[in-house]
Structures are given as C-alpha cells and as structure tokens.
C-alpha positions as CSV (number, residue, x, y, z in Angstrom):
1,X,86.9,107.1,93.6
2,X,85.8,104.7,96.6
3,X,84.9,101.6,95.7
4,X,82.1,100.2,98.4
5,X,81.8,97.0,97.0
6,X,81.9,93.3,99.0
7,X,83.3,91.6,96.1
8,X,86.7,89.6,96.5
9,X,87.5,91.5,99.5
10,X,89.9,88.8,101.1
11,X,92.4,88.6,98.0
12,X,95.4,90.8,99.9
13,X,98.1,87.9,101.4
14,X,101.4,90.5,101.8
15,X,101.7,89.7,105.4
16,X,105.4,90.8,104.9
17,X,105.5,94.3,105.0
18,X,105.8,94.9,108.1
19,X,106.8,93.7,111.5
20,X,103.9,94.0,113.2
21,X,102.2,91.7,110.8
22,X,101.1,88.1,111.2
23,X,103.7,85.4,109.7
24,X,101.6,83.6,106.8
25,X,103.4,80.0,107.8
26,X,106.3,78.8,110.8
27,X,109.9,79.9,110.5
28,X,111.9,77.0,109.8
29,X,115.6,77.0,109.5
30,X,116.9,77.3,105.9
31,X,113.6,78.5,104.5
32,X,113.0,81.9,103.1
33,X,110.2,84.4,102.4
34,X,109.4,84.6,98.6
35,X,107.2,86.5,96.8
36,X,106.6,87.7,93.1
37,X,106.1,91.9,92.4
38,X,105.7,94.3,90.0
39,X,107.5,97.2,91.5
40,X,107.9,101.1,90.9
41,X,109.1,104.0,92.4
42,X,106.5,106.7,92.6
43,X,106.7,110.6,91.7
44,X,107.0,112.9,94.1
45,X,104.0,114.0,93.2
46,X,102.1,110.5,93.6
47,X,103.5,110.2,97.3
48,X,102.7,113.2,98.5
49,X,99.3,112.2,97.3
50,X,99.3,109.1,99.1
51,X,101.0,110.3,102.0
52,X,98.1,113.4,102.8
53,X,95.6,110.9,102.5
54,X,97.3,108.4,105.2
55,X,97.1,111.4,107.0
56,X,93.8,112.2,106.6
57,X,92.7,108.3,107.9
58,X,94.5,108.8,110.7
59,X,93.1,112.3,111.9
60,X,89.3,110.3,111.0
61,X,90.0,107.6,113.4
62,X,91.9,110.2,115.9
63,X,88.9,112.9,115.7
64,X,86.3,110.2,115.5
65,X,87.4,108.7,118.9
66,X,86.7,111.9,121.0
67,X,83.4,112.3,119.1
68,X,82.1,109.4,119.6
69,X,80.1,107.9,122.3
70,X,81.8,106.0,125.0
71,X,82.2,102.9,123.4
72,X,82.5,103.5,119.9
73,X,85.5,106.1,121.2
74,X,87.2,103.0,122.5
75,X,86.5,101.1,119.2
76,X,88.1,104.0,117.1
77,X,91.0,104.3,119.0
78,X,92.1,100.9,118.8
79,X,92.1,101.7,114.8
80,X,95.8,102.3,114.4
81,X,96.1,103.0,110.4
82,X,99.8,102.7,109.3
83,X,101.7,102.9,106.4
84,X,103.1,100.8,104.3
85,X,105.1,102.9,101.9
86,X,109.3,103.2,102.8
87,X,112.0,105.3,101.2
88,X,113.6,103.4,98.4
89,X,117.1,104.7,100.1
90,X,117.0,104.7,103.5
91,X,120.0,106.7,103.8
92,X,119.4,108.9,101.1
93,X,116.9,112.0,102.7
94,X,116.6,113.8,99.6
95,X,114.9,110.6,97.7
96,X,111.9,111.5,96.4
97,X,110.6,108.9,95.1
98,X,109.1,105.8,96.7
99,X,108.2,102.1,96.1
100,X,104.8,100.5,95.5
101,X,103.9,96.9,94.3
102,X,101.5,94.9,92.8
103,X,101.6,91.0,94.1
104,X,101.5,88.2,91.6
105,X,102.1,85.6,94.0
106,X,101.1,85.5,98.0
107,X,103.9,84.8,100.4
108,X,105.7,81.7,100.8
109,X,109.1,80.0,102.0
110,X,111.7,78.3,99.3
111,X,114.8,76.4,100.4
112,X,118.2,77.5,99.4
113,X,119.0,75.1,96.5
114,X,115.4,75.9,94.7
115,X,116.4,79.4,94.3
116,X,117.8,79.4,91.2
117,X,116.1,76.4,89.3
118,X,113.2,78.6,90.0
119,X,114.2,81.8,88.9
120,X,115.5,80.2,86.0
121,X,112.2,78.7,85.1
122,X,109.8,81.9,86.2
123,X,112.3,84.4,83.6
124,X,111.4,81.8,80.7
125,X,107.6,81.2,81.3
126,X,107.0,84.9,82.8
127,X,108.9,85.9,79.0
128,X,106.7,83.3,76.9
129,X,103.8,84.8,78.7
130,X,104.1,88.0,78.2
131,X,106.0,88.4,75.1
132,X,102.7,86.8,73.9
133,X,100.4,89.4,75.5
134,X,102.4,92.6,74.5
135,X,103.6,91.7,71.6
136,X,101.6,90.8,68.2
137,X,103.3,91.3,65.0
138,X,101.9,93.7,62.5
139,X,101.4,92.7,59.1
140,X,103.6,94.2,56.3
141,X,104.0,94.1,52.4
142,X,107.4,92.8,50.4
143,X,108.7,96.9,50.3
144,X,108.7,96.8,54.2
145,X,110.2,93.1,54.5
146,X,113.9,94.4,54.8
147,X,112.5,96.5,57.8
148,X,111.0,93.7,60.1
149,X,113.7,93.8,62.7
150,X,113.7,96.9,63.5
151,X,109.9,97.6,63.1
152,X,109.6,94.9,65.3
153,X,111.0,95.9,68.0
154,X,109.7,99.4,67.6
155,X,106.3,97.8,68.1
156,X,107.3,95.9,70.6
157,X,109.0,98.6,72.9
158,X,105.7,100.8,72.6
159,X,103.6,98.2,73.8
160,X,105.4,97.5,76.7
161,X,105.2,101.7,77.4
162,X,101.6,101.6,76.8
163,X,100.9,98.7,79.8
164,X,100.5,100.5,82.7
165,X,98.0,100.0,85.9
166,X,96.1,103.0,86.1
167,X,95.6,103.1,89.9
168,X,92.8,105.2,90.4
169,X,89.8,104.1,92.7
170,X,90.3,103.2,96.2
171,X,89.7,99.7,97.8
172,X,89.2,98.1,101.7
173,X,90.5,94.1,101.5
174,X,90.9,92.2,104.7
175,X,93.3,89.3,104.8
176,X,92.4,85.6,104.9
177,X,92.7,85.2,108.5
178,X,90.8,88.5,108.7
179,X,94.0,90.0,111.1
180,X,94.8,92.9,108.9
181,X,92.8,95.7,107.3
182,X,94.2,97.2,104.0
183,X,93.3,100.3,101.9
184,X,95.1,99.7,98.1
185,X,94.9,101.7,94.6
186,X,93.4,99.9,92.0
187,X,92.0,99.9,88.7
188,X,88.4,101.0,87.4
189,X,86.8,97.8,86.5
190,X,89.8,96.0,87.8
191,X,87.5,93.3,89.2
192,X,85.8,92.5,85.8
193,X,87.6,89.4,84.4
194,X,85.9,89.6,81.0
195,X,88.2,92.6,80.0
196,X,91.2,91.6,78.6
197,X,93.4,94.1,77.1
198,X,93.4,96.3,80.1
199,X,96.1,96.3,83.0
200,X,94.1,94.5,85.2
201,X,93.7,91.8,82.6
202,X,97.8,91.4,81.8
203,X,98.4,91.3,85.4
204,X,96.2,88.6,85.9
205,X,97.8,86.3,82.9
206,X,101.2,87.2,84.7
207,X,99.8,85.9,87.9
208,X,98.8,82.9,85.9
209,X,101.8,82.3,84.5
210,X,103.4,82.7,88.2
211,X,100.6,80.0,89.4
212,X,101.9,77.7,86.8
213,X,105.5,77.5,87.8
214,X,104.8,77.4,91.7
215,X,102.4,74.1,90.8
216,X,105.1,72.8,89.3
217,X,107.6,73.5,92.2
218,X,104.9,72.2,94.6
219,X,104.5,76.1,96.0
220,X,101.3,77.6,96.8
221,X,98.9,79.4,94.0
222,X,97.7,82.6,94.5
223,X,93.8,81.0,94.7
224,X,92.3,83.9,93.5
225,X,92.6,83.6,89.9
226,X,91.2,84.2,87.7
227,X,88.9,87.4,89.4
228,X,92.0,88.8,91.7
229,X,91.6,92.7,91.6
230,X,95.1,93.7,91.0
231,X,96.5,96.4,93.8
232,X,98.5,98.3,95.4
233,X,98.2,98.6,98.9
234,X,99.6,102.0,101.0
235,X,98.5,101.6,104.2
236,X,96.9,98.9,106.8
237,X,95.3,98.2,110.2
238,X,96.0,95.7,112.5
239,X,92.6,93.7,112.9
240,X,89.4,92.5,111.0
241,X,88.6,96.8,110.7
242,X,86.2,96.4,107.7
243,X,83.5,98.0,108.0
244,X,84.9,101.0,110.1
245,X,88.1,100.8,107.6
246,X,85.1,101.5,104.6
247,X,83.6,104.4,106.4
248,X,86.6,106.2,106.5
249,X,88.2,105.9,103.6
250,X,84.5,106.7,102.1
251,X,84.6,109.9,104.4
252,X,88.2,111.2,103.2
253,X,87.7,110.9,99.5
254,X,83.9,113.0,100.1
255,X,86.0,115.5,102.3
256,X,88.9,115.7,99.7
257,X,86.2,116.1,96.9
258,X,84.4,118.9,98.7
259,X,87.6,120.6,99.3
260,X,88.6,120.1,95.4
261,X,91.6,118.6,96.3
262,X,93.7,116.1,93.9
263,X,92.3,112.7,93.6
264,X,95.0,109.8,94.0
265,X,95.8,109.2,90.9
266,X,99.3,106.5,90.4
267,X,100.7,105.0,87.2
268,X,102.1,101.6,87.5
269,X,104.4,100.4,84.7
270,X,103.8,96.5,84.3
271,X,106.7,96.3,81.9
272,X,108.9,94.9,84.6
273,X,108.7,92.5,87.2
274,X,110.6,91.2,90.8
275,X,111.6,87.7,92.4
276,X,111.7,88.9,96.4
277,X,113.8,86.2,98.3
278,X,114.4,87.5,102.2
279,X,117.9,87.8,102.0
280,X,118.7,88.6,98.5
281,X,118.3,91.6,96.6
282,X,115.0,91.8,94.3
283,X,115.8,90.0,91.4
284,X,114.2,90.3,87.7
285,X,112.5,87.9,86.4
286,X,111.2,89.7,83.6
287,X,111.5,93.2,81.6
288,X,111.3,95.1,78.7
289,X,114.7,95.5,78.1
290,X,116.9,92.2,77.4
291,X,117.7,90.2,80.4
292,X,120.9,88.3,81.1
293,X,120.4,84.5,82.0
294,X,120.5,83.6,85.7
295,X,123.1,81.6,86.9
296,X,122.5,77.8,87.5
C-alpha cells in the first residue's frame, strides 16, 4: 500500500545515516551523537523485498529523465534515491540478514560523563513503561495460586512475542529543514493516535517514556508526540523531493501490483530496544529477556 496522505509528513529527524546527510546541530569537541532505536535484523526474504523496490525508484527517476521534456529531465536526474539499509557484518558476505529501525528519539549530542546516569535512568523508566503496557496480570482462583510465578511469566513472554510493527504501507516524509526526502514502512492506521493496543500505539508510549527522561536531562523531545507515525525508513533523497518522491513510489507499488509481485511486507519485534552513542556499541536499554544493571 501507498499512503498519499499530507498528514505529519515532517516527523523523520535520522539525519545520521549517512554521510552525505545534513548534521542536525555543530560538532563540538567532547559531544556525541545519541539517539534511541528499536532495531532488527531483517529476513532474507524482507531485504530482498526492500532492496527490488530501491531498485525499482531508481530505474523511475533514471527512465523518467530521458522521457521527459527538457526541463523536467534535468529535475529527475538530480533525484538521486539511495539506500539506507547496510549489512549487519560488514565483513561477513554471506550475512543475510540486515538492520532496520524505528526512532524513539531524534538525534542529539550528550557529553561523556552523562552517558551512563542516562542509560541508567532510560533502562528503569523505559522498563516501568513498558512492563506496564505488555504486561497485565490475569486473574486466577486459590487452585492456581501456587502457579503465579510461572504463569506469570508465561503471560508475560507471549505478550512481548505478540508486539510487533507490522510494516506494511509505504510513506514519503521530508525532514524539518526539508533537505532530505525519505520513503519508510509503516503501519496501517499508524497515524491514528486513538488506537492503543496496536504497535503504533506502544511505540508511541516508548517514545513518551524516552521524552520524559531527555526533559529531565535537559535533551531535546521528539516534538511529535503524541501523533508521530512510527517508521522505518529504507531509502532517501537528498533535497525537499516531495511531491516527485510521492509520484514514484505511487508508480512502483501500481507497477509491482500489475505485475503481481510481493508487496513489502516487514515484521518489526518492539520487544527490544537500543541506546546509539557514536562511539560505543548499541547498548540495551530495554528487553524481554532480563537485563543486567549498567555500570555507574
């Protein structure tokens, strides 16, 4: 599915994927890049998927150009779609799987010493948070007393399996300073705030949570709460490509529909999420299974 809407179309801030992209604030000597992620490794399957439709963009914008009248050729050509996606082992060339996020924070710089305090205190409100989503007790009678602890966590550990991001439908955002043109993945009704128990919904009480403990840190919210559309995003532009970006990915999915082909379809597990420092190797901050404390 395309989604052709003009609805929160400026709520992508990952101007860190790549090198090409605009720096969201100055370097300054002992500050570093920080963000907040839900991240997975994709099937084989999902990234071949991802990677045919990249594919497909760029022969739009490449057969477009030489179609096109004089000027609007110019204009397509300058539409250089990239993507995002890289090889969870570089050095490994029989990896088949790959990495996608979701953001629950935008982009910004931390000194060295807040590192830790604020790890510390993201693992404990991200786990209050969500432990309170996923997990409501069930009600049971005195014969099934003796087995609380161990129903317990039964329930608990198929909640956490059953919250997943179905990524599905296909969506253009354009960044703040309208430099960069995305295509994400994201939910059906991801945009509708009023539903609560879907993935959409938990992500956007874990960005909530996140926006709680960068207040009190002093770092910047991710202003779009509460109607963010949670995404995934696979590939970009450089430049404010809106409207041509639209056309095209409305083009492909027709094109791949006529042709019968697979829709993108990925599955995100929400059941674990990342503290990205620049410099340091993602750290959890939450997940399923039982974390260790962070050193202070």
């Amino acid at each position: 599915d395309f989604d052709d809407g003009r609805n929160n179309n400026n709520n992508n801030n990952d101007h860190h994927h790549h090198h090409h992209r605009v720096r969201q604030f100055s370097h300054v000597e002992g500050n570093y890049a920080t963000s907040v992620k839900i991240r997975w490794r994709l099937t084989r399957r999902e990234k071949r998927l991802v990677d045919d439709f990249v594919r497909e963009l760029q022969l739009f914008f490449s057969s477009s150009s030489s179609n096109a009248s004089s000027n609007n050729s110019t204009l397509m050509r300058r539409v250089r779609v990239r993507e995002l996606l890289k090889s969870s082992s570089e050095t490994d060339e029989d990896d088949d799987k790959m990495m996608m996020h979701v953001s629950l924070s935008r982009t910004f710089p931390i000194r060295k010493e807040q590192r830790d305090p604020y790890r510390a205190r993201l693992k404990t409100r991200l786990g209050e948070q969500i432990e309170r989503l996923f997990y409501c007790p069930i009600e049971k009678n005195e014969e099934e007393t003796h087995n609380t602890h161990d129903d317990d966590d039964e329930n608990k550990q198929k909640s956490f399996e059953s919250s997943v991001l179905e990524l599905k439908r296909m969506k253009v955002f354009v960044n703040d300073a309208r430099t960069t043109t995305f295509v994400a993945l994201c939910e059906k009704n991801g945009e509708d705030a009023r539903l609560k128990n879907n993935g959409s919904g938990r992500v956007r009480d874990m960005i909530r949570a996140v926006n709680e403990v960068n207040e009190q840190f002093g770092f910047p919210k991710y202003e779009y709460e509460p109607c963010v559309i949670p995404h995934a995003s696979f590939c970009y532009a450089d430049g404010d490509w809106e409207e041509e970006m639209r056309r095209a990915v409305e083009a492909v999915v027709q094109k791949r529909a006529k042709e019968k082909q697979d829709a993108i379809e990925v599955t995100c597990k929400t059941d674990a999420i990342d503290l990205c420092i620049s410099g340091w190797e993602p750290k959890k901050v939450f997940s399923s299974e039982r974390l260790p404390p962070p050193p202070i």
